[in-house]
Legacy VTK file of the C-alpha trace (Angstrom):
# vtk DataFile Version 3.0
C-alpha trace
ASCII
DATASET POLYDATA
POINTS 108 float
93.002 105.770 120.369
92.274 104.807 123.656
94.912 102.017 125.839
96.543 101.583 128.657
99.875 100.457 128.867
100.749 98.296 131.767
104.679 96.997 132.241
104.389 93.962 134.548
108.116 92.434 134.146
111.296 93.941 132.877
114.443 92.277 132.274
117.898 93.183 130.813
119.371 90.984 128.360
123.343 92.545 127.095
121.965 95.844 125.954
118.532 94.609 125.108
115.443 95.152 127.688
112.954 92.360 127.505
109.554 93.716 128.925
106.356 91.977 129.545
102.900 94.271 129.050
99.421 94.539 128.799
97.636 96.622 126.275
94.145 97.126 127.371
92.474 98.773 124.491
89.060 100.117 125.245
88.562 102.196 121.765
90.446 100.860 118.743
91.882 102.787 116.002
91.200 101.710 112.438
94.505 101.627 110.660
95.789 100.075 114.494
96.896 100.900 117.588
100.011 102.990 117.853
102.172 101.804 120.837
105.317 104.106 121.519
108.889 102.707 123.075
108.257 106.008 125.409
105.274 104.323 127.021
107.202 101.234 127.742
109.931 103.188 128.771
112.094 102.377 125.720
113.788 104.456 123.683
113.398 102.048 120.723
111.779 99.082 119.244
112.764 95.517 117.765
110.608 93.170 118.382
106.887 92.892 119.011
105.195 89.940 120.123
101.514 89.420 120.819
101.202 86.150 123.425
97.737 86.536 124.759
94.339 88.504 124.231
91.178 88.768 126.083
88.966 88.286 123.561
90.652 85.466 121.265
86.931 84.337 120.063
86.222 87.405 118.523
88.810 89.030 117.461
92.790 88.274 116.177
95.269 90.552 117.183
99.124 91.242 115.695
101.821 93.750 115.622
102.149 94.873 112.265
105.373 95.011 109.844
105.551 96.844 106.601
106.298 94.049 103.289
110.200 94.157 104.509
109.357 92.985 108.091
110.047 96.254 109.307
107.495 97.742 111.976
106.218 101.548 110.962
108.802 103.393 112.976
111.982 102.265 115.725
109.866 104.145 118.340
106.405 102.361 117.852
104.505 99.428 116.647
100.704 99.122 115.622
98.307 96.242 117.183
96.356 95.262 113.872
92.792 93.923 114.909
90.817 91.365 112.826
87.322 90.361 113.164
86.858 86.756 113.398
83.212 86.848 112.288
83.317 85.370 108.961
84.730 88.840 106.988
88.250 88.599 108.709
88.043 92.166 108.018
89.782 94.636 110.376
87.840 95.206 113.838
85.392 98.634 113.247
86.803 102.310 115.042
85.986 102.274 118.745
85.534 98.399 119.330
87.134 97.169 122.454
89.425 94.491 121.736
90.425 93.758 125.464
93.769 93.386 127.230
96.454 92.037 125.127
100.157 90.404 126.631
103.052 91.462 124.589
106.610 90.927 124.916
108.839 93.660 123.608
112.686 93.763 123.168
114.420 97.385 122.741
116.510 99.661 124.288
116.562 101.915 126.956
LINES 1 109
108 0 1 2 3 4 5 6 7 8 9 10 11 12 13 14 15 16 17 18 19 20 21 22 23 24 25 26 27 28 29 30 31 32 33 34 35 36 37 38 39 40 41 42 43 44 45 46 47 48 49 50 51 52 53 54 55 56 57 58 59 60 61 62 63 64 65 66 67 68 69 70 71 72 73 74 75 76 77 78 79 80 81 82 83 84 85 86 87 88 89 90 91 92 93 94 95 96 97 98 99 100 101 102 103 104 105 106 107
């Protein structure tokens, strides 16, 4: 697991914080890549939005939910990577699949 997390807006909505990020991962993780609320500086997570990626020719990238819509855990998410090279299978261990925008709402 190998990303950087980089905050580059942060608003508060009531008593939800809106944040804008890039994920620049530079060694995935095959099962994904686990972002913590701490490294957003959240305590936890609702929402998970992926709205840009570096590499959108090669590869597909989502946050994950369970079969109930649920993500793994209220203090993390996973960015899922998919190849898009005719197996749609999900991107090998170690592959970099670039910087990635995602919009988060949680809490403080």
């Amino acid at each position: 697991m190998t990303h950087t997390v980089t905050v580059k807006e942060t608003t508060v909505f009531g008593n939800k914080v809106i944040k804008i990020a890039s994920i620049d991962v530079t060694s995935y993780t095959t099962g994904g890549e686990v972002i913590s609320a701490s490294s957003l500086g959240l305590s936890a997570i609702e929402s998970a939005i992926v709205c840009g990626q570096e590499l959108p020719a090669t590869v597909t990238i989502v946050a994950e939910t369970d079969t109930s819509g649920d993500y793994a855990s209220g203090s993390s998410f996973h960015l899922f990577s998919v190849d898009l090279d005719g197996t749609n299978a999900e991107t090998s261990a170690t592959d970099d699949i670039g910087a990635n925008r995602v919009l988060i709402i949680g809490h403080r």
